[in-house]
Every structure is written in structure tokens, then in C-alpha cells.
NUVEXGU-184861 format. One line per field, with one value per residue (C-alpha): residue in one letter; residue number from 1; chain; x, y, z. Coordinates in pm, 1 decimal, decimal comma, m for minus. Example, Ala and Ser with C-alpha at 12.3 -4.5 7.8 and 13.67 -1.06 7.14 Angstrom:
<nuses>
type: [A  S]
seq: [1  2]
mol: [A  A]
east: [1230,0  1367,0]
north: [m450,0  m106,0]
up: [780,0  714,0]
</nuses>
This chain:
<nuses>
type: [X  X  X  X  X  X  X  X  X  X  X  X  X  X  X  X  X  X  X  X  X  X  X  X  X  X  X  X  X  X  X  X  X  X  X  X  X  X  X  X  X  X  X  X  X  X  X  X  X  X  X  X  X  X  X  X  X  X  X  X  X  X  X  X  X  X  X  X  X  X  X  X  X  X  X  X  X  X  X  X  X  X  X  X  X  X  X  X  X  X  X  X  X  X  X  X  X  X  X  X  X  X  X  X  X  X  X  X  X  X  X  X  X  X  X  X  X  X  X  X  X  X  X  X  X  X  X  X  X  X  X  X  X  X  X  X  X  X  X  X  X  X  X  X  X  X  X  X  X  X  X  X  X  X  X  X  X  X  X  X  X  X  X  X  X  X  X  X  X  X  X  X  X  X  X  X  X  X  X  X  X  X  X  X  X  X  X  X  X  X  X  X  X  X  X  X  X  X  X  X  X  X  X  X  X  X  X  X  X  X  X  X  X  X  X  X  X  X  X  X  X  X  X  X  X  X  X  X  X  X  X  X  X  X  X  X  X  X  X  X  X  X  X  X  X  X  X  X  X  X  X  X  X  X  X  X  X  X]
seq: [1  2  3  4  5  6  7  8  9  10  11  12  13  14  15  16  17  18  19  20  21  22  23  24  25  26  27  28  29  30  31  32  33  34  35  36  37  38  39  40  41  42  43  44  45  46  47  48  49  50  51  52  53  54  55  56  57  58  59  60  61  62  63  64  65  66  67  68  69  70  71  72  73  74  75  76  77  78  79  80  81  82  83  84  85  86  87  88  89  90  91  92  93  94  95  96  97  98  99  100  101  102  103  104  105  106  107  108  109  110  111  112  113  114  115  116  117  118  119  120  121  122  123  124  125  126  127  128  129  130  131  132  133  134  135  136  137  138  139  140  141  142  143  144  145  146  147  148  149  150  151  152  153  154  155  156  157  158  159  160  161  162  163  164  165  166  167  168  169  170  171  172  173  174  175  176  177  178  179  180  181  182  183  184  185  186  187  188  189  190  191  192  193  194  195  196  197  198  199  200  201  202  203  204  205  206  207  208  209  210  211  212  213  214  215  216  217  218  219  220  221  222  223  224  225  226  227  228  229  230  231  232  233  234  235  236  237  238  239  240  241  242  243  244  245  246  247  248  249  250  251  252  253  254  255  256  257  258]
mol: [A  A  A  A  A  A  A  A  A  A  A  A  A  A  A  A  A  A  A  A  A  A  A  A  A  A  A  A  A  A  A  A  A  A  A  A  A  A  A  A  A  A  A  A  A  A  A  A  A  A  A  A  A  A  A  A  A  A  A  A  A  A  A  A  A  A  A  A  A  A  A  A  A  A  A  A  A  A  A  A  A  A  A  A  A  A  A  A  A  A  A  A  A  A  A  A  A  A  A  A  A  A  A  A  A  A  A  A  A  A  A  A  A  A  A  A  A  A  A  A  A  A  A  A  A  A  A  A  A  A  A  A  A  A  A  A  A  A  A  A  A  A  A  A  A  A  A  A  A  A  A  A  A  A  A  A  A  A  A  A  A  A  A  A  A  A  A  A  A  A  A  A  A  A  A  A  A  A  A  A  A  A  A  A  A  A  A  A  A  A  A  A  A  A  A  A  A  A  A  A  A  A  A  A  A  A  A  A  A  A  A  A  A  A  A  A  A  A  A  A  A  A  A  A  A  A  A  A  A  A  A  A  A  A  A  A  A  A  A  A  A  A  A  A  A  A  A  A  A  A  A  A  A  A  A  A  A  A]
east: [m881,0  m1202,3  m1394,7  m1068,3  m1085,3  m1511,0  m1397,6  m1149,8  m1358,0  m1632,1  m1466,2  m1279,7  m1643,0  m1745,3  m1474,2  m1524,5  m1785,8  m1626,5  m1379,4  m1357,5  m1402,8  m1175,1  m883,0  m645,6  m747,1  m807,1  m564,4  m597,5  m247,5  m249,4  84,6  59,0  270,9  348,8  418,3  736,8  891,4  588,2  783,0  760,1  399,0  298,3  438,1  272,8  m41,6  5,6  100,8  m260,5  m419,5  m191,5  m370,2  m716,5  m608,5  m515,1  m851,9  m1010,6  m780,7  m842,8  m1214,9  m1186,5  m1264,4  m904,1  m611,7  m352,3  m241,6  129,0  270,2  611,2  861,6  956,7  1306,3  1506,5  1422,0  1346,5  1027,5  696,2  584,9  781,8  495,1  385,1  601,8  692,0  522,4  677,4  483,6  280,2  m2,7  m179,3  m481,4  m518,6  m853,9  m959,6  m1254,1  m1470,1  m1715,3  m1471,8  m1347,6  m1746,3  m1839,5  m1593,4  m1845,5  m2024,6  m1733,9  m1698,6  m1366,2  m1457,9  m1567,7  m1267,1  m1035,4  m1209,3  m1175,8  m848,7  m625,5  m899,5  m997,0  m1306,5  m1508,5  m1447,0  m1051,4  m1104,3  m1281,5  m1034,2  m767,7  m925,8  m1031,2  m655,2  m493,5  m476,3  m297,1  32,5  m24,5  m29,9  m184,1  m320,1  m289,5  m536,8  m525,5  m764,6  m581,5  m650,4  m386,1  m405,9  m82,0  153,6  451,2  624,5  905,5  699,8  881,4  783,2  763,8  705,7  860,0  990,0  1293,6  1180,7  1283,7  1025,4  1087,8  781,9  786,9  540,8  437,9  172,4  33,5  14,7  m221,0  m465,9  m202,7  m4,9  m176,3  m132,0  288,1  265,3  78,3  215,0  528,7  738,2  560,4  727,1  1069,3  997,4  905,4  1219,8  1454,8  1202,7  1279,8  1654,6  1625,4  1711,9  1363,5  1086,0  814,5  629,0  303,7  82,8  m168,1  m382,9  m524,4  m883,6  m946,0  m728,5  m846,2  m791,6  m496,6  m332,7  m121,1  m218,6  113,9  92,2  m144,1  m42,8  204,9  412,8  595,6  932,3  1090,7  1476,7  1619,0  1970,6  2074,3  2189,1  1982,6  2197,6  1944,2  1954,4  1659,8  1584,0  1510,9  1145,1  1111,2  1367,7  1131,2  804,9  1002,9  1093,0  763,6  628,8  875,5  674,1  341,4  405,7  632,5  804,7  845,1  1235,9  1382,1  1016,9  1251,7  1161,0  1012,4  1065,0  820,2  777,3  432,9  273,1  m52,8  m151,0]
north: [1759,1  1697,9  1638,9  1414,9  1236,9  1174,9  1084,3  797,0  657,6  582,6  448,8  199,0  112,4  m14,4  m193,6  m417,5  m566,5  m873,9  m908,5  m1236,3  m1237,7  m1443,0  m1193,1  m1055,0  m742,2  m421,3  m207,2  140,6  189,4  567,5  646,8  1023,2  1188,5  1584,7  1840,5  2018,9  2139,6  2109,8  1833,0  2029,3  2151,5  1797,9  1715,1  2048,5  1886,2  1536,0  1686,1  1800,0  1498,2  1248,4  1347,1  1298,5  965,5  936,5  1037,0  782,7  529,9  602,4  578,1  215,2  380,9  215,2  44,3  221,7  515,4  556,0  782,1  593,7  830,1  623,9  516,5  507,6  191,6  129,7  293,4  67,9  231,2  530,7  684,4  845,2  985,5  711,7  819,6  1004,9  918,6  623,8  623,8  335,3  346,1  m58,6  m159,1  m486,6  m538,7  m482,2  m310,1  m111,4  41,5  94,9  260,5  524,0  675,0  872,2  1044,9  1441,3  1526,3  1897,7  1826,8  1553,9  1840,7  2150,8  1890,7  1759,5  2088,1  2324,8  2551,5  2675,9  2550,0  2729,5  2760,4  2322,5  2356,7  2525,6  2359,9  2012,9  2119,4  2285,1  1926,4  1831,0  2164,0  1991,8  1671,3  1631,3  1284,6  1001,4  653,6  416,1  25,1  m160,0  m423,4  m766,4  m858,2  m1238,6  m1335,2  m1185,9  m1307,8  m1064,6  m1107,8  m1121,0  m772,5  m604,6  m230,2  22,9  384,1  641,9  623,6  187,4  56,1  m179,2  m311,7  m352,4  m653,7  m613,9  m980,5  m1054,5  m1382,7  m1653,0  m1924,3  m2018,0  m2168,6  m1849,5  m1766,9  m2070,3  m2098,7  m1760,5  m1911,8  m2262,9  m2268,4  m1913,6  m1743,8  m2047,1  m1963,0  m1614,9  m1757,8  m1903,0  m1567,1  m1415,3  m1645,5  m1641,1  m1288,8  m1200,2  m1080,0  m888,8  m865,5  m1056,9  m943,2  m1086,8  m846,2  m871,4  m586,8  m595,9  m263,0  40,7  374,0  475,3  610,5  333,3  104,9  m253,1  m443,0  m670,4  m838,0  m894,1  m706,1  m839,9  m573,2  m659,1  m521,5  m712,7  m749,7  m713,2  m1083,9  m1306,3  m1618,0  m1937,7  m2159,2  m2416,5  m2612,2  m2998,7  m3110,9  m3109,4  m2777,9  m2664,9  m2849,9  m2641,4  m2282,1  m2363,3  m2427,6  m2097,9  m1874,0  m2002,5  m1908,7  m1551,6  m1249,8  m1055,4  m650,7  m598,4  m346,1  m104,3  41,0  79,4  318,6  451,8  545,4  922,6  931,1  670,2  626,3  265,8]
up: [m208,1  m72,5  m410,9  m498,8  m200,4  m250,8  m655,5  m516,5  m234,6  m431,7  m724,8  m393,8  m270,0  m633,9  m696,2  m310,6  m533,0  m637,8  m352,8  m161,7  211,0  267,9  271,9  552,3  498,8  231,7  145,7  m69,5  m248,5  m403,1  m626,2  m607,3  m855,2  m750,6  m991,5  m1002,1  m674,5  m485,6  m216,6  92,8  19,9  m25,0  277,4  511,8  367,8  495,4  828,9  825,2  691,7  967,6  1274,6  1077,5  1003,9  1340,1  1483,3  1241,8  1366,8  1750,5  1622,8  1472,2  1143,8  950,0  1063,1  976,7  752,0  604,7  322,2  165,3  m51,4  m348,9  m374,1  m742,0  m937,0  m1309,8  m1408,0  m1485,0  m1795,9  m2018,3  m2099,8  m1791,7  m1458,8  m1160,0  m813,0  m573,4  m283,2  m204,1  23,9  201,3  383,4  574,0  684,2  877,4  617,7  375,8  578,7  784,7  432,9  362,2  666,6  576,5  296,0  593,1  756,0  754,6  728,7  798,0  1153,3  1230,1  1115,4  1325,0  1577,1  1582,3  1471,5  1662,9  1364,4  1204,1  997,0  735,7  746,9  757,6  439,8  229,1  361,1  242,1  m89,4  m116,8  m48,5  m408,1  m515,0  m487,1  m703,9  m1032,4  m1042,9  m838,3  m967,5  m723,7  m683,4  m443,1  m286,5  m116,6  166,9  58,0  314,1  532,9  755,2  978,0  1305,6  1631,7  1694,9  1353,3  1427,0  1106,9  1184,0  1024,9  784,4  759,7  409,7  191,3  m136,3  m420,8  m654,5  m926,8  m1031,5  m1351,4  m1290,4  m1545,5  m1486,7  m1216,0  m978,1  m887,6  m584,4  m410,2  m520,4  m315,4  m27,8  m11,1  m82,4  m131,7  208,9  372,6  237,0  350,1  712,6  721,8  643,9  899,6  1183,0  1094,1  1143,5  779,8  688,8  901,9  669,5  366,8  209,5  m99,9  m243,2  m560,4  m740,0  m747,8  m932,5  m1059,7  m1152,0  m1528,2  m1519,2  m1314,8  m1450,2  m1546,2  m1601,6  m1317,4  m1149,5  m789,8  m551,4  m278,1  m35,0  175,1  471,9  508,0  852,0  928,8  991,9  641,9  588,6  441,1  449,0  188,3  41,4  m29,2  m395,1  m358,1  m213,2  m500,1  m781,7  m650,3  m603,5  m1017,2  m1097,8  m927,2  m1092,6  m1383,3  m1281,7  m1295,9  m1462,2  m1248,6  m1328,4  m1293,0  m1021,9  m958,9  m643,7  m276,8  m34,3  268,6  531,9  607,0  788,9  974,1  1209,8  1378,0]
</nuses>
């Protein structure tokens, strides 16, 4: 794991390159596909890796870690297998994702699981064993909207929408006009969570269908809201600023660290 882990943070700190600063925040999105039957040991090795996050987290290193199981959908491409897991590692900036290039994760783990050196060794370079691939997207949080009460636990639901855009103007329909109709299911209690992203990079083996990502979390309450011509008119014309990929499926949280 460890020489995986040192493979995908560097190729994350090349791609900040070209990244905007004005963003919410970074996010590091890994689809981690696991070979057969090796569930449960994927998940005894995120039990190790959640209280390292959670020392990194205590030391203003990230802001949050969270693994998401993948729920059924329709799969992206045919030629390759959907992930199992998805993994997201938040960070306030740029440079907070940077400064990450200089931890040791050997120390952190004698430290937080109070084991030797060399046991915390093998057990990091082990922590790949149960995957057989990693697809990894760097992502900018462009906008978010959430219920004053948002709280992210265990066994929470989120759906994926895969959008390609197609022309310049995408970005702000997102922005300007459809976070606002998501504002309004959020304060009528029939939403609790609304996030833009855009992929700045991918590894190699990613895929590159879309463009952008938006995440959901529904609340319980139904929204009946009803919109005036003009707001009508500009949610038409930015369903035609992008493609959306239909059905990708949902996730639900298994691990998470704030």
C-alpha cells in the first residue's frame, strides 16, 4: 500500500497545477475495485487506515476521510469492472493537500494502534493486497448547499450524477441557477445535500466520460415547489449545456472521520 499510496499522491500533487483557487475545497475521489471475495479484508484494512486518517485530521492535516460502498446502478463503461468502494479524502486547500507529501505513515500508525515499527510497515505495504485496481480523479468542490443540521454517518445514502459538459456556460447553469433549485428542496426539507465538482485530472486507468460530478444526499420531506416561466426557460437551457451519464448508482457511507 505504501508505494501505492506514494504512486497516487504524487500523481494528485501534479495535477493541483492548473487548479483555480478559487474553489471550496479539494477533494481526492479513489474508485477502488477489489478482487474476488476479498470484501471483509478490504474492510480489516480500512479499520487500520481510519484512525490514521483520524490522527491526520486531529492534526489539521485533511478534512475529512470517508470510504462509500457502491450501490447497484448501470455501469459507466463495459469494458472494465464498476467500483466497489469509493474513497474520499476532503481538504480545505491546495496547500493543505500539498503539505501531505511529508507525512510518515509508519510513525502515525506505531503511534495511533501502538505497534512496532516494523509490524506498521508491513501492514502498510500489505494494504493494497485486497484491490485489484484504483481508478483516481482530483476534484474541485466548485459549490455546495447542505441543511444547517447536515450530519454524514454511517449507513447515509448519496447519489452520483456523472455530467459531460458541453460548452463554456455549464458551470455557471450549475452555480446560478440549478444550486438554487437545490436550496429550495433543502430548506423544504426534501434535500440535505448538493455538491458540484469538476475533474481536474484522472489517473490512466480512470474513466473520462464526464467531465464534472455532482453528489446528493435526499431528505425525508417531498418538495412541491413549482417554478415561474423564467426560472423554467434557464433550467431548459442548462439541461443543454451538458450530458448527463444515466443511473451510475449510489453509495453508502461505511467509514467516516471529520
Amino acid at each position: 500500500m505504501k508505494n501505492t499510496f506514494i504512486t497516487l499522491l504524487m500523481f494528485v500533487l501534479i495535477s493541483y497545477d492548473g487548479i483555480s483557487q478559487k474553489v471550496e475545497g479539494i477533494s481526492i475521489m479513489d474508485a477502488v475495485v477489489l478482487k474476488e471475495g476479498m470484501e471483509e479484508k478490504y474492510i480489516e484494512v480500512e479499520e487500520f487506515w481510519s484512525k490514521i486518517h483520524e490522527e491526520l485530521i486531529k492534526e489539521g492535516k485533511k478534512v475529512d476521510w470517508s470510504i462509500w460502498k457502491r450501490l447497484p446502478g448501470e455501469p459507466v463503461s463495459i469494458d472494465s469492472k464498476p467500483a466497489d468502494f469509493f474513497i474520499f479524502n476532503n481538504f480545505e486547500s491546495i496547500e493543505q493537500m500539498q503539505a501531505n507529501n511529508d507525512i510518515d505513515y509508519v510513525a502515525i500508525a506505531q503511534k495511533v494502534h501502538g505497534i512496532s515499527k516494523k509490524k506498521a510497515t508491513k501492514m502498510i505495504d500489505s494494504s493494497s493486497d485486497p484491490r485489484e485496481a484504483t481508478r483516481s480523479y482530483t476534484l474541485s468542490i466548485l459549490s455546495r448547499a447542505m441543511a444547517q443540521d447536515l450530519k454524514i454517518e454511517k449507513g447515509t445514502i448519496a447519489s452520483i450524477s456523472l455530467m459531460q459538459e458541453k460548452n463554456d456556460d455549464y458551470e455557471s447553469f450549475e452555480m446560478e441557477v440549478f444550486k438554487n433549485q437545490f436550496q429550495k428542496r433543502i430548506d423544504a426539507g426534501a434535500q440535505n445535500f448538493w455538491g458540484f465538482t469538476r475533474v481536474e485530472n484522472r489517473s490512466e486507468n480512470a474513466y473520462n466520460q464526464f467531465s464534472h460530478i455532482c453528489f446528493n444526499i435526499n431528505g425525508e420531506k417531498e418538495y412541491n415547489g413549482k417554478d415561474d416561466f423564467k426560472t423554467q426557460k434557464l433550467v431548459e437551457l442548462g439541461m443543454k449545456s451538458r450530458d448527463m451519464i444515466p443511473n451510475p448508482g449510489s453509495m453508502e457511507c461505511v467509514f467516516i472521520k471529520q
